[in-house]
N, C-alpha and C positions, 0 to 999 in steps of 0.2 A: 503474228510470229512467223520466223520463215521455218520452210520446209526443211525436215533432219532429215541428214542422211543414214546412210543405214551404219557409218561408225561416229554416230551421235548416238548417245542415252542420257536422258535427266532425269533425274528423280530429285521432284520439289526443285529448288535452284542450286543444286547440286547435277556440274553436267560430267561425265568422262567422253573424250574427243579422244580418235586413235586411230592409227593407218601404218601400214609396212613403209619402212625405211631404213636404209644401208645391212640390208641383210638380216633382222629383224624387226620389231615396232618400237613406234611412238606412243606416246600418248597423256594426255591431261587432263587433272582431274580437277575441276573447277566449283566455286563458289560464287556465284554471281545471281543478280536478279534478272526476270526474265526478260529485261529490255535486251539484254545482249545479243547482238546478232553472230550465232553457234557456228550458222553454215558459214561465214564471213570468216569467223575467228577458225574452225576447223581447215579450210583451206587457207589462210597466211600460215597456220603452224607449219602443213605438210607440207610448205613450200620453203618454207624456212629451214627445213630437215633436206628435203632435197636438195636447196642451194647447197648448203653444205658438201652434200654427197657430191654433186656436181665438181665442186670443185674439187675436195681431198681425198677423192676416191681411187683406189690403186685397181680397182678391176673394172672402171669405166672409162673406155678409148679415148675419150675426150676431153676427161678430165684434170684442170688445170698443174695440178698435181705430176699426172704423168708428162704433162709437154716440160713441165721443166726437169723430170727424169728423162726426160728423151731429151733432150738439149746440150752440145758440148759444151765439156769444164772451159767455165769462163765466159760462157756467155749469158750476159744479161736478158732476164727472160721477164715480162711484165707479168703481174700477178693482181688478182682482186685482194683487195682488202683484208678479208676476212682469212684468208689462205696466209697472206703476210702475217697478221696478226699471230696466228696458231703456229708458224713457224717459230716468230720470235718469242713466245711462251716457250716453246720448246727445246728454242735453243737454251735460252736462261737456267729449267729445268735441268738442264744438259750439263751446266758447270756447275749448279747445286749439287745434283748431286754426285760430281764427280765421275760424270758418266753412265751410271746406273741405267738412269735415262737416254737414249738416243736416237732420233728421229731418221738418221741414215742406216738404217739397218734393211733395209728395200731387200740385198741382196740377201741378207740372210734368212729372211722371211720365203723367198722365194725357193731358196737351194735348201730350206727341212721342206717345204710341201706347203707352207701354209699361206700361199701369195697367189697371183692371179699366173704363173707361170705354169706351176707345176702342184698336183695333190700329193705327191708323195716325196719322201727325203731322196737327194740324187750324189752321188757319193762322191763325184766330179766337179759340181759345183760347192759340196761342203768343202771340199780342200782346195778351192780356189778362192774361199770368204775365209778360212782359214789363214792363208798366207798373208792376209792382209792384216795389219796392223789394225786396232784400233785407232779414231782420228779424233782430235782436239774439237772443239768447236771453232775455231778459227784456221782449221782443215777442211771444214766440211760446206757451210751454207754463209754464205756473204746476202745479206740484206739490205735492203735502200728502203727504206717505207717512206719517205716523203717521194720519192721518184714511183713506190710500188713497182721492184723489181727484186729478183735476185740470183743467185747465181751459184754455181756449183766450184771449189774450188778443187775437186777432185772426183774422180769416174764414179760415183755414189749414184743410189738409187734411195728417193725418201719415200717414208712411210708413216702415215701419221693415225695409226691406228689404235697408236696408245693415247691418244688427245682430242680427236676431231666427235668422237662421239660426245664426253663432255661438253667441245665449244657449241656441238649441234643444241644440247638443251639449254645451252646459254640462249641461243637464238630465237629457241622458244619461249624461254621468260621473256626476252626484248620483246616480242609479240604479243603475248598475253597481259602485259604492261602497258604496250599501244594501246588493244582495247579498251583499258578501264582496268582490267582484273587485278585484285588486290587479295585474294587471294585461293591458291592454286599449287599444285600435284605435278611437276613437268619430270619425265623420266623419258629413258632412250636403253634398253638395255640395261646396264647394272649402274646407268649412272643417272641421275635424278636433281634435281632443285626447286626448292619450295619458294612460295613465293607468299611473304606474309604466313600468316597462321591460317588454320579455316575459320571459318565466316563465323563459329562460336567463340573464338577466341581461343580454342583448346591448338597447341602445336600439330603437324600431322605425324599422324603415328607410321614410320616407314620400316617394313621387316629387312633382317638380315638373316643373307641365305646362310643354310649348313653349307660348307663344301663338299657336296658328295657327287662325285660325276652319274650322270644321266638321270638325276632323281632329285625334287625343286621340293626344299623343307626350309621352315622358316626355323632361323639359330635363337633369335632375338629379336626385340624391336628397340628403334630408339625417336625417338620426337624431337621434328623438325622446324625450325622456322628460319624463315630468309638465310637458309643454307641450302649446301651441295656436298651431293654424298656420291661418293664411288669405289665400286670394288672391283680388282685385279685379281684372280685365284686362278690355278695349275688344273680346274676340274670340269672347266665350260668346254672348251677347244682343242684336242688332242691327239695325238696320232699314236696308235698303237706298230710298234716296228718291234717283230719279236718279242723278247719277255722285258723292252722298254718302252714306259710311257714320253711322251714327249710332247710337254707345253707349248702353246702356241708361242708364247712370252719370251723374247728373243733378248739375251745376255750378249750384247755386244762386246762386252770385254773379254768373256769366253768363246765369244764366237759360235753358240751353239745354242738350245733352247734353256729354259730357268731351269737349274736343278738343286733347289733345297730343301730345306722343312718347311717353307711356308706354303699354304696352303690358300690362304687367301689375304689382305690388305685391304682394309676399309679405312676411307680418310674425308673428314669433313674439310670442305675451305668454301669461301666466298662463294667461287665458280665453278660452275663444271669442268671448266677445261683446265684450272686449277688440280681441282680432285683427282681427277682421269689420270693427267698425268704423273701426280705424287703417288698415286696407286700403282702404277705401273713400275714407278722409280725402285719403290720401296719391296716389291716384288722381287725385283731382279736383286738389291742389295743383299736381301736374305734378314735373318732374326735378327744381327749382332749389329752389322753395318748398320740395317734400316733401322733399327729402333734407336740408335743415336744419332742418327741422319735425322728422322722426325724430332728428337727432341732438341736438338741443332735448328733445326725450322720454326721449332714452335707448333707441330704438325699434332691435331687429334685424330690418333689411328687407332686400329683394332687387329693387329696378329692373332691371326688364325696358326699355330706349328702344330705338324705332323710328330708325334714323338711316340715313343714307345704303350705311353699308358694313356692314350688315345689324343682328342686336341685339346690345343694347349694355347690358353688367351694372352695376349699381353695387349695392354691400352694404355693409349697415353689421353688424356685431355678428361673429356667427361665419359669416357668409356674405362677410364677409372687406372691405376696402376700397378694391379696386381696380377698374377698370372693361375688358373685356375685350371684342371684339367675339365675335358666336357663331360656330363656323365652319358 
């Protein structure tokens, strides 16, 4: 057998693999016999995680990402694959759901604090994202994927913060697939996808968190197989500015951060980068819009609202259609 590293653990043929990536961890929890070679399979995941960060990452210099936010409007810029790819999810995303979603919000991400520019909101830069209009998607990202390239059709700055951690745990099912694994735990942050059921047959049992800022309680569980599950909530990332809180979760058609009753969006689909991104969509729409936006999709979600007699569930799919306060 080859030597574990020290973020290797097995017990019986049950392994968990796991390492820091894009600002917190990776990690997967496997079903396998012990032919599999761990330390093999443990470095393609991390690296698989890192490709990613490498490329869509807005606070690494180098990253494919920012050369085509550093690039003047109009000029065609070559892009890897996987970066093309997560764009054109996101554009799509983008006219679903009528904006909700938006992948060019670089600038406003930066001018509240929560970008690689600046930590705090600058009151200069909000009234200069302000003056600007929301843009169409055929304003914003011109795409070529058979050339892999693409292009900016106006002084925008992308961000793809609401999407690229989902496509990262895609990356990692294609890898734990490579090996053999059939089945498997892959999670990245609040977004995750299962692969097959565990090795008894039983689905895996995945918690959903309470939304309570600085304090990690499970709400719920629900059981998974050959899905992807993600959640978008106002209580992970947040900037306290006087007696306002403010979401990292950037409302590009109000030009400012989320500000409604929800509190959290859990949304199962095929992919990660699917989920990630209907998560975030449905975040920004709010109770009214999103919940007919996902039934419009065909989307299984779980609203978390903020309301007066505490939270307040609504589910669409197998999270069921009623609406319940929490006790």
């Amino acid at each position: 057998m080859p030597k574990m590293s020290s973020e290797t653990a097995v017990t019986g043929q049950r392994t968990t693999l796991h390492g820091p990536a894009m600002g917190t961890r990776w990690s997967a929890t496997i079903d396998a016999d012990l032919s599999l070679d761990r330390e093999a399979l443990r470095q393609d995941l991390a690296a698989a995680v890192e490709r990613v960060d490498g490329q869509m990452s807005p606070w690494k210099p180098n990253s494919d990402l920012l050369r085509l936010n550093r690039a003047p409007v109009d000029a065609w810029v070559d892009l890897p694959a996987d970066l093309l790819a997560v764009l054109d999810c996101a554009l799509d995303v983008q006219r679903r759901s009528a904006g909700a979603f938006d992948p060019c919000v670089g600038d406003l991400v930066d001018a509240w604090g929560f970008g690689a520019v600046r930590d705090t909101p600058d009151a200069a830069a909000i009234t200069a994202t302000r003056q600007t209009r929301p843009r169409t998607v055929h304003e914003g990202i011109e795409l070529e994927r058979p050339a892999r390239r693409a292009r900016k059709r106006a002084p925008l700055q992308v961000d793809l913060c609401g999407i690229a951690k989902g496509y990262a745990v895609d990356r990692m099912v294609a890898v734990l697939q490579q090996h053999g694994v059939r089945h498997a735990l892959a999670a990245l942050d609040g977004e995750l996808r299962t692969v097959g059921a565990q090795a008894n047959g039983v689905p895996w049992a995945v918690a959903l968190e309470q939304p309570e800022e600085g304090h990690r309680a499970v709400r719920g569980v629900i059981e998974l197989e050959d899905l992807a599950l993600a959640t978008s909530g106002d209580y992970r990332r947040c900037l306290q500015v006087g007696d306002a809180r403010l979401a990292h979760t950037m409302d590009p058609r109000r030009r400012a951060p989320v500000n409604n009753a929800v509190a959290s969006v859990t949304v199962l689909a095929r992919t990660g980068m699917q989920a990630d991104a209907w998560a975030t969509a449905l975040l920004v729409a709010g109770p009214d819009e999103g919940l007919a936006m996902a039934q419009r999709m065909g989307l299984e979600v779980l609203f978390l609202l903020r309301r007066a007699e505490g939270l307040v569930e609504l589910g669409l799919g197998r999270f069921g259609r009623s609406s319940t306060p929490s006790r």
